[in-house]
KOLTI-713804 format. One line per 4 residues: their letters; for each residue x, y, z of C-alpha. Coordinates in steps of 0.1 Angstrom, whole numbers, plus 5000, padded with zeros to 4 digits. Example, Ala and Ser with C-alpha at 12.3 -4.5 7.8 and 13.67 -1.06 7.14 Angstrom:
% residues 2
AS	5123:4955:5078  5137:4989:5071
***
This chain:
% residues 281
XXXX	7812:2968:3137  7792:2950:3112  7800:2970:3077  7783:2952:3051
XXXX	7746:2931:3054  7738:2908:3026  7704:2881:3031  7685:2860:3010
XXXX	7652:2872:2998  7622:2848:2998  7613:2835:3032  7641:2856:3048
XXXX	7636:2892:3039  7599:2884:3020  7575:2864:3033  7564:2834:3007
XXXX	7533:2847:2987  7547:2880:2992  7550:2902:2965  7583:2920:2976
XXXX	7594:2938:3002  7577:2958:3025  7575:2995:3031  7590:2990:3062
XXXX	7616:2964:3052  7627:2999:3028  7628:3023:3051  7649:2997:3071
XXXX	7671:2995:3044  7677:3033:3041  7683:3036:3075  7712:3012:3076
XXXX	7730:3026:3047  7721:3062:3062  7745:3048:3087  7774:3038:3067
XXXX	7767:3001:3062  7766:2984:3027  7734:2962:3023  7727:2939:2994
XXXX	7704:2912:2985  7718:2872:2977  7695:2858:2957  7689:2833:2928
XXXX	7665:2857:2914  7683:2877:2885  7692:2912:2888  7659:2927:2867
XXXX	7637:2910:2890  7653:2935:2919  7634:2967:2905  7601:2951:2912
XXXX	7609:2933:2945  7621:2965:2960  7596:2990:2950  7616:3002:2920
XXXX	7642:3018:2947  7680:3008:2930  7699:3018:2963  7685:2988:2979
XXXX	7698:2966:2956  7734:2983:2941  7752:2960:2958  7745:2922:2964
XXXX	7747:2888:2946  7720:2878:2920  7714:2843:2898  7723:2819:2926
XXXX	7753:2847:2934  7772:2842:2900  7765:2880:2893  7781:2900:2917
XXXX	7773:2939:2919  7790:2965:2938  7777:2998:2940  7757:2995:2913
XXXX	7788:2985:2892  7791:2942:2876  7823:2933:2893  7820:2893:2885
XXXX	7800:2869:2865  7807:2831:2871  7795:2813:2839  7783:2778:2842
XXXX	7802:2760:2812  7788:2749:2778  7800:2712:2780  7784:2711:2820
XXXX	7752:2725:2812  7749:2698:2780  7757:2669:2807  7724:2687:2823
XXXX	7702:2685:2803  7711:2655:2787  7708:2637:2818  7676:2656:2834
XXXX	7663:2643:2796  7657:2610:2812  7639:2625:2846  7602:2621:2847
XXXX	7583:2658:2854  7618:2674:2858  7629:2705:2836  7658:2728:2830
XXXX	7656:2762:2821  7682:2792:2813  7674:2829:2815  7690:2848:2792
XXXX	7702:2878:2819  7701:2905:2789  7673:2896:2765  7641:2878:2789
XXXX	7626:2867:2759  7655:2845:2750  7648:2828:2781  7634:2790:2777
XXXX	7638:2750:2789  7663:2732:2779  7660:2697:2762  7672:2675:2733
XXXX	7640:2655:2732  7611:2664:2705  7583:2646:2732  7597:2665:2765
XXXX	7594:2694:2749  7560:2694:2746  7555:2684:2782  7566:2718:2799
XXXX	7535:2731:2812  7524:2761:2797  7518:2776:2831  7557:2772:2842
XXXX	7579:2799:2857  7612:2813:2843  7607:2808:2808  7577:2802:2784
XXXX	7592:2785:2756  7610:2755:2750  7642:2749:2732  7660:2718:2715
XXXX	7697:2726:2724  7715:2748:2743  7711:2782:2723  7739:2808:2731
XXXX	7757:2818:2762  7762:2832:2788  7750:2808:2807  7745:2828:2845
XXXX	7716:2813:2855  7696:2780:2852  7671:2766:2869  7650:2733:2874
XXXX	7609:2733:2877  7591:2703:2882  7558:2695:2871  7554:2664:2900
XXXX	7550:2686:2933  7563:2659:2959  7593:2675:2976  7605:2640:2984
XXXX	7613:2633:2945  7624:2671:2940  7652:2661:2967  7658:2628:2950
XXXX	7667:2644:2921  7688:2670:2937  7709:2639:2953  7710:2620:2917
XXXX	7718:2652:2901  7745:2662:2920  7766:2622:2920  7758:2628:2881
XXXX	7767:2661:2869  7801:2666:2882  7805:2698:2870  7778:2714:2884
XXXX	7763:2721:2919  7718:2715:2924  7703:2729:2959  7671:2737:2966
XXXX	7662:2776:2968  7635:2768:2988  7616:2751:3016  7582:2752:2996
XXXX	7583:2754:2960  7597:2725:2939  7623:2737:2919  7662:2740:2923
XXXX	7692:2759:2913  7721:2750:2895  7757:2770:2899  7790:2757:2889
XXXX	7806:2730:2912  7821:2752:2940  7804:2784:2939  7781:2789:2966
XXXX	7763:2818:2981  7792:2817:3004  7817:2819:2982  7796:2854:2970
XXXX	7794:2870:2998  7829:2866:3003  7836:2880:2968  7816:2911:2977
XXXX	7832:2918:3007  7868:2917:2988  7852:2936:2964  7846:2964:2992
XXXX	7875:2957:3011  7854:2947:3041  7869:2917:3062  7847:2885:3068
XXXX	7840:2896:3103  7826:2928:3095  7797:2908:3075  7763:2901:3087
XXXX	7742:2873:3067  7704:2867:3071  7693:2830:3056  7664:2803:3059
XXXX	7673:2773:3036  7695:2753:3020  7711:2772:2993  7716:2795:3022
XXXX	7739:2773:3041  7771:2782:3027  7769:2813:3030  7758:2814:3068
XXXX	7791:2789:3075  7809:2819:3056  7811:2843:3081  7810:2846:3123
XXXX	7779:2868:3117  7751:2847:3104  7713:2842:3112  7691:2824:3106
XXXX	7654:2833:3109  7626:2814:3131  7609:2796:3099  7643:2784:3086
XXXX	7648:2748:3074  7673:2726:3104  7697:2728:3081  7703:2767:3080
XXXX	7696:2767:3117  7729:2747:3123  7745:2764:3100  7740:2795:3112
XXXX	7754:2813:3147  7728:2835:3155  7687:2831:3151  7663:2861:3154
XXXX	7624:2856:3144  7600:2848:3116  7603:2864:3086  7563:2872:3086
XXXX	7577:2894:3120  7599:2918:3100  7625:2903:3118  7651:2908:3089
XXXX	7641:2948:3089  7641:2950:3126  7677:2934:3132  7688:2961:3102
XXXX	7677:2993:3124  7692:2974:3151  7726:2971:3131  7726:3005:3123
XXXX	7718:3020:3151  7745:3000:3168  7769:3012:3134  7768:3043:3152
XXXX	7773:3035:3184  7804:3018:3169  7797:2988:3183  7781:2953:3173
XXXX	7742:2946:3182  7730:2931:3206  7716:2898:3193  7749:2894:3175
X	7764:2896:3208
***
């Protein structure tokens, strides 16, 4: 029996340009944890953006992973936060200093406002377009910690260079880990070296007790990756990059189908059958 559901948001559970989930996605929801199964989102979004994604409805987001998974909630209760290090996140943005169109931000998880890119340069700061997400204001230094979630926007939109930076980025900053959220917009995450999606989905299924192969993930791209080599029970929806489709053991349909809501009445309706459904079959 699968005991625990956790999937990625944008282009898995949401459709891109969608402005959270669906009615139906809810009720979907409600019906698999009417059935005993935990359900939680995994997202690089932090955890005040979950109010407005799902309809202002906390049960669908008590549990699950949030800022690239370095915030871990269980039952509505923190349980972990993985902090990305001063001295890594300095390395950062001194080196993304010398990228052309390439910017760092950190949200501050408590106080929004305090959120704003990163840079030691007078000239790049004025550079961040005003129009940028995550943070609008620009800061010379680090500021204060915690430091849960940072993120890269770029102002050149060719996903070619956005994945040459990732590459450079990654053989330059040691310390830290820079994937791609997405298979459309240009931006990328940044986690400590190590800690993947996977590794939080695995750190809320300890958290409930809840063995690896009672988990069922839903993923599209490649900060989803990890996470769908985590467990047996992993899918991968129809518009999912190649990478996630390897990755992952199962594939159901588009996420503009409601296929992510679909398979989670199928899950629960097979939760009380006490058995596994059958596309995970």
């Amino acid at each position: 029996m699968i005991k625990l559901v956790l999937t990625d948001l944008d282009d898995t559970l949401i459709p891109f340009g969608n402005p959270g989930v669906s009615d139906f996605a809810r009720a979907a929801i409600h019906e698999l944890l009417d059935a005993g199964v935990h359900f939680g989102p995994v997202s690089g979004r932090p955890p005040r953006s979950m109010s407005w994604m799902f309809g202002d409805d906390p049960a669908c987001f008590a549990t699950g992973a949030f800022a690239n998974g370095q915030v871990i909630y269980v039952d509505g209760e923190l349980r972990r936060a993985i902090e990305i290090s001063r001295e890594d996140l300095d390395r950062a943005v001194r080196t993304i200093d010398g990228l052309d169109g390439a910017f760092i931000a950190h949200l501050d998880l408590d106080e929004p406002d305090n959120s704003a890119f990163l840079t030691y340069r007078e000239d790049k700061a004025v550079q961040v377009p005003e129009d940028f997400p995550f943070a609008h204001k620009v800061r010379l230094g680090l500021g204060e910690g915690p430091y849960l979630k940072v993120a890269m926007c770029f102002s050149r939109k060719d996903q070619a260079y956005v994945t040459e930076v990732r590459d450079y980025l990654n053989e330059a900053v040691p310390g830290l880990d820079f994937y791609r959220p997405s298979n459309v917009v240009p931006a990328l995450d940044v986690s400590p070296r190590g800690w993947t999606k996977g590794s939080a989905v695995l750190a809320v299924a300890e958290e409930l007790g809840i063995s690896p192969d009672e988990v069922c993930v839903f993923g599209d791209t490649e900060n989803d990756v990890p996470m769908l080599a985590a467990v047996p029970h992993s899918v991968a929806v129809a518009n999912a990059n190649e990478d996630a489709k390897a990755a992952a053991r199962y594939s159901i349909g588009d996420c503009r189908e409601e296929s992510v809501a679909k398979a989670l009445l199928e899950i629960a309706a097979a939760s009380r059958r006490g058995e596994l459904p059958a596309f995970l079959r």
